[in-house]
C-alpha positions in Angstrom: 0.0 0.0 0.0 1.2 3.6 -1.0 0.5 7.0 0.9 1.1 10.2 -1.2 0.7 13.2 0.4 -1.6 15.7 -1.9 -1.8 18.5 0.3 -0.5 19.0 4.4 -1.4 22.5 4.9 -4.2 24.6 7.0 -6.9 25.7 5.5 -5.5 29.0 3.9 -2.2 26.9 2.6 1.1 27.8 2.9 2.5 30.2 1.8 -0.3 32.5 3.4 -1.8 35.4 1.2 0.0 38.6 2.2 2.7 36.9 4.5 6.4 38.0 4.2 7.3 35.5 7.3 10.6 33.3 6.4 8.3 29.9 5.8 6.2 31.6 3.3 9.1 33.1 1.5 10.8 29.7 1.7 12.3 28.4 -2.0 12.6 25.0 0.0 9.7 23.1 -1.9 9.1 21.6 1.6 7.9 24.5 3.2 5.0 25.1 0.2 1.4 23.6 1.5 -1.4 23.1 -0.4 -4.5 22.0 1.8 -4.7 18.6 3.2 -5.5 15.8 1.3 -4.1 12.1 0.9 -4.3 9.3 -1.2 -3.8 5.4 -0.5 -3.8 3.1 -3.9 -2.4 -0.4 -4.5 -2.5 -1.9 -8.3 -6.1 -2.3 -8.1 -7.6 0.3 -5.7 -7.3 4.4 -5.1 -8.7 5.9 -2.9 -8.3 9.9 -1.9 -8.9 11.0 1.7 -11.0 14.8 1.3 -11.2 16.5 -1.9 -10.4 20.2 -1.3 -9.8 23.3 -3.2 -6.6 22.4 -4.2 -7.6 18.7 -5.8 -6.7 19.9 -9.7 -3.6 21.0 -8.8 -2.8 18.3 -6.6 -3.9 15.4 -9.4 -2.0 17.0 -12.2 1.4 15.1 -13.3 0.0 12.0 -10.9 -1.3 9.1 -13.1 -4.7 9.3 -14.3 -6.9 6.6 -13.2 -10.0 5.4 -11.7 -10.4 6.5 -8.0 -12.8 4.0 -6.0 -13.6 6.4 -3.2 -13.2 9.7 -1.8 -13.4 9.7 2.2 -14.6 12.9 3.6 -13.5 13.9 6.8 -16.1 16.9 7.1 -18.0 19.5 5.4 -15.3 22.5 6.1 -14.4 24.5 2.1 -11.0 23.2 2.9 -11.5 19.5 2.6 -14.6 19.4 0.1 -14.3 22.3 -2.3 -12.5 20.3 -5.1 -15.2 17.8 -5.3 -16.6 19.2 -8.7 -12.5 18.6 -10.2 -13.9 15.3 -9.8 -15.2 15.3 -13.5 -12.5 13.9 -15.3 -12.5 10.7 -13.0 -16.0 10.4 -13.5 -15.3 8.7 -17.4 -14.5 5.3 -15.3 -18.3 6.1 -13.7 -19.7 7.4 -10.8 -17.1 7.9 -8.2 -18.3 7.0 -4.6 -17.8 9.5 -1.5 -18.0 8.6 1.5 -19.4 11.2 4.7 -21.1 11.4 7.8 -24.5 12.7 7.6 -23.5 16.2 8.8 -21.3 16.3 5.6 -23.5 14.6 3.2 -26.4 17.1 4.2 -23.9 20.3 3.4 -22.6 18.9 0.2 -26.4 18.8 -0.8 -26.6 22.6 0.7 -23.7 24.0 -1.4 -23.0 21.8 -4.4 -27.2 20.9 -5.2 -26.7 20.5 -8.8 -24.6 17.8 -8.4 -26.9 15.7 -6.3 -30.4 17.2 -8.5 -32.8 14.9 -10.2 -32.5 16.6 -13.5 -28.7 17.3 -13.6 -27.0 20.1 -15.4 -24.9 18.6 -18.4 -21.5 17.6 -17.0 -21.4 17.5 -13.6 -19.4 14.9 -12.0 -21.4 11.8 -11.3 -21.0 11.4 -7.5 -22.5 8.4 -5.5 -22.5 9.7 -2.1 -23.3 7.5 0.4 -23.4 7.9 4.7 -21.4 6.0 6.7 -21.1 6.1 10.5 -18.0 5.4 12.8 -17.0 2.1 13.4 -19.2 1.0 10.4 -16.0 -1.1 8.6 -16.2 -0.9 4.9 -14.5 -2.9 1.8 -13.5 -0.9 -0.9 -11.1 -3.0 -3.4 -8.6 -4.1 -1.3 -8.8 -2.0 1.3 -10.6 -2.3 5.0 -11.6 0.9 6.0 -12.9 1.7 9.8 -14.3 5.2 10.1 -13.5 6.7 13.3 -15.0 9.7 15.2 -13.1 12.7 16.4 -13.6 16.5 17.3 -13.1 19.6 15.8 -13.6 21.3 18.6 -17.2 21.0 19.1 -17.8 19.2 15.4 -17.4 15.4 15.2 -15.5 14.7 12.3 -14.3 10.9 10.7 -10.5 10.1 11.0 -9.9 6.8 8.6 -8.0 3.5 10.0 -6.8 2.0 6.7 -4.9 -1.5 7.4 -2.7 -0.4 9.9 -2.7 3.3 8.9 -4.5 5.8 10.8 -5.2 8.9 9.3 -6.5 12.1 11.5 -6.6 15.7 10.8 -8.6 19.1 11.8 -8.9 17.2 16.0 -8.6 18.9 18.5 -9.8 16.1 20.9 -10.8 12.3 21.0 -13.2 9.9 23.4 -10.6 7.4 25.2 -13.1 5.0 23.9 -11.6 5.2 20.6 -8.4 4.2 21.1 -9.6 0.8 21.2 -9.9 1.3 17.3 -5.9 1.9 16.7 -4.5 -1.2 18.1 -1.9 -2.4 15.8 -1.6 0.8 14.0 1.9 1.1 12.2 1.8 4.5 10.7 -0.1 7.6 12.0 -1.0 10.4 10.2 -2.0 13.3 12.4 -2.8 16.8 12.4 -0.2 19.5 14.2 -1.1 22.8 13.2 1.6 25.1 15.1 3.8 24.6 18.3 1.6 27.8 19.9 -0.3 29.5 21.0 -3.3 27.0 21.9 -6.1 26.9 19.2 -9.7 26.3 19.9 -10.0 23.3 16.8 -7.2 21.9 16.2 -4.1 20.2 18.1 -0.7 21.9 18.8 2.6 20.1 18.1 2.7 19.2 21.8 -1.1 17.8 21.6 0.0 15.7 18.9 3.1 14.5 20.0 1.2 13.0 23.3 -1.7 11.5 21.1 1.2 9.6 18.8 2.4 8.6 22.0 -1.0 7.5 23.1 -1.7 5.6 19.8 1.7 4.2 20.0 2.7 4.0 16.2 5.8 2.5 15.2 6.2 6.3 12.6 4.0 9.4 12.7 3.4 12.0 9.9 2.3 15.7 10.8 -0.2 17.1 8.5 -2.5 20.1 8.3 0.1 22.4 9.1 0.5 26.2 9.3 3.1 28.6 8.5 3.4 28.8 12.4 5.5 25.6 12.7 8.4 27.0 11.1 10.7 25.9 8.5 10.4 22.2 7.3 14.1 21.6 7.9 14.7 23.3 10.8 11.3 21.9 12.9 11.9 18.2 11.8 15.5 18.4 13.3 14.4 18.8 16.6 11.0 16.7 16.8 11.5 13.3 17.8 13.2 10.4 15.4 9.7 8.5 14.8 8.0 11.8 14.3 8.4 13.9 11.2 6.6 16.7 9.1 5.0 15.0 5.6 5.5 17.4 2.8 3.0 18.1 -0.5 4.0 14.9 -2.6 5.6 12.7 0.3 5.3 9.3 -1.0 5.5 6.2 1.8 5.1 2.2 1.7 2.9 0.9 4.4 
């Protein structure tokens, strides 16, 4: 199984409109961030973890093939707005997403014509279907568990893959759902900044102590800001097993 990267920045992507800071003026192709995305494929199965604004960009130069989901961690611009990019993809046939209800009643909010009766000439054929956590799915040759975190007050999915576990946008978790990640291998975990405290999503210390918690053998940092520094400077000093992904990261699970 192969992780790429797409996108591991905040919502507003790094660089940050209007910043001079030394991360957004960075020529280190590390420190550029477009928003957070992911994508898991074998031979026979993709499958793309949200589907933001950046999704185009993000598919371009990658081979183009059928995708047999897209997991939706919740309804936020930054994780869905690339869902009508979804065209092209849609020549193999519908493509299935996959959301809580909360998510699946927005996308019907802001992108109607998509889901309408009577569709408009070339929209992208989505077959969106409501999942809950815990409810284990089979997609190709993946096993999929859907968990449940928060974002702040907003429960949100994170995805256990095999023995991948893929979080972003918590800011805190039920101890009951740690039963879920036994065995996991590889984390992938949102760590917007090292401070000040943010109301939604985890710090570098609050991520840290969950990786510790889950107990993964290598953990990813994703959803980043500008605020975590440099990409080469910040990974020297987190811990061995612990590193920043960057936009295009590929790893073997």
């Amino acid at each position: 199984m192969k992780l790429t990267f797409l996108g591991t920045g905040t919502s507003v992507g790094v660089p940050t409109i209007g910043c001079k800071c030394k991360v957004c003026t960075s020529n280190d192709p590390h420190d550029k961030r477009l928003r957070a995305s992911a994508m898991i494929e074998t031979d026979n199965t993709r499958v793309v973890i949200d589907c933001g604004p950046d999704f185009r960009e993000q598919m371009l130069g990658l081979e183009f093939r059928k995708i047999d989901a897209v997991l939706l961690t919740h309804i936020h611009y930054d994780h869905v707005g690339g869902l009508d990019d979804l065209r092209p993809f849609c020549q193999f046939g519908e493509v299935n997403v996959y959301s809580d209800k909360h998510t699946a009643d927005g996308l019907m909010h802001t992108m109607p014509y998509c889901f309408d009766e009577n569709k408009y000439p070339g929209v992208p054929k989505i077959n969106l279907n409501t999942i809950e956590p815990h409810e284990s799915l089979r997609i190709g040759d993946f096993d999929i568990m859907p968990v449940k975190v928060m974002h702040d007050k907003m429960p949100i999915l994170g995805y256990r893959i095999g023995r991948l576990l893929y979080i972003t946008d918590m800011k805190t978790i039920s101890e009951s759902e740690f039963s879920y990640f036994s065995g996991v291998k590889t984390l992938v975990v949102n760590a917007l900044r090292f401070a000040p405290e943010h109301h939604s999503h985890q710090t570098v210390a609050d991520a840290i102590a969950f990786a510790r918690r889950v107990g993964a053998e290598h953990t990813y940092f994703t959803h980043m800001g500008h605020d975590i520094g440099l990409h080469s400077e910040t990974n020297g000093i987190l811990p061995e097993d612990i590193n920043l992904a960057y936009d295009g990261q590929i790893i073997e699970i």
